[in-house]
Residue, then its C-alpha position, 0 to 999 in steps of 0.5 A: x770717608x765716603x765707603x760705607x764699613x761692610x759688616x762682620x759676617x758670620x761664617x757661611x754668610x756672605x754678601x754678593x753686590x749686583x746690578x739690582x743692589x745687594x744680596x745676601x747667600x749663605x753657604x754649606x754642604x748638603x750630601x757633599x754638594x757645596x750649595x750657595x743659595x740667595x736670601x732674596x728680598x732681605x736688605x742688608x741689615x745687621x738684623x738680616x745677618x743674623x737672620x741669616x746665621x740663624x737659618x744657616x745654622x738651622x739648616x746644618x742642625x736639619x742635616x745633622x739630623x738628616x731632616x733637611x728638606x731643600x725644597x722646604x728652604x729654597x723651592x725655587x732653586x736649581x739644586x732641586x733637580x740634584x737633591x731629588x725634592x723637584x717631584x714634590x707636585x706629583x700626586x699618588x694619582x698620577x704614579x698609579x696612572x703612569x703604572x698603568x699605562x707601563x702596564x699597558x705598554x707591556x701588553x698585560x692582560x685586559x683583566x689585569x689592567x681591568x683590577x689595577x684600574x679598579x684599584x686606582x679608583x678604590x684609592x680616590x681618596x688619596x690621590x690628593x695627596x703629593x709627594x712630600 
């Protein structure tokens, strides 16, 4: 009488009940990692459960493939560090600087440092570009 009748879920789909109200997560393996990921900001809706379903299913299509990006789908999540997406902020100028400076470090000629730094200013063009 008073309960509320919870919906059928889709397999992978699952409803997490918190202090802030409710979530949905949805569930699948990614390079034979179980992963629960969070759809914030989507009310528990029969329209969001399949919404759900749909991103669920592609996802799994994207892994079949092997085109799946975490990063792209969860880019807040923790599991970015696992899957190696987190550098996805570095730019080609800051790779070329860190080269450098193990140049440096491994005491390399001044000459040579001197054509890598001249390198890195010739590619200016691309160091607005980040790791994708």
């Amino acid at each position: 009488m008073g309960t509320k009748e919870s919906p059928k879920l889709p397999r992978g789909v699952t409803i997490r009940k918190n202090r802030n109200g409710e979530t949905q997560n949805i569930t699948f393996t990614n390079k034979g990692v179980k992963c629960h990921e969070p759809l914030s900001n989507l009310d528990v809706t029969q329209k969001n459960i399949k919404y759900a379903e749909r991103t669920l299913r592609e996802i799994h299509n994207k892994i079949e493939r092997g085109a799946f990006v975490y990063a792209e789908y969860f880019p807040r999540s923790n599991r970015l560090k696992i899957f190696g997406n987190a550098a996805a902020g570095k730019t080609v100028k800051m790779y070329l600087d860190e080269n450098l400076v193990i140049c440096e470090t491994r005491k390399l000629s001044p000459s040579t440092i001197g054509g890598y730094k001249k390198c890195r200013n010739a590619l200016s063009s691309l160091h607005i570009f980040s790791r994708k």
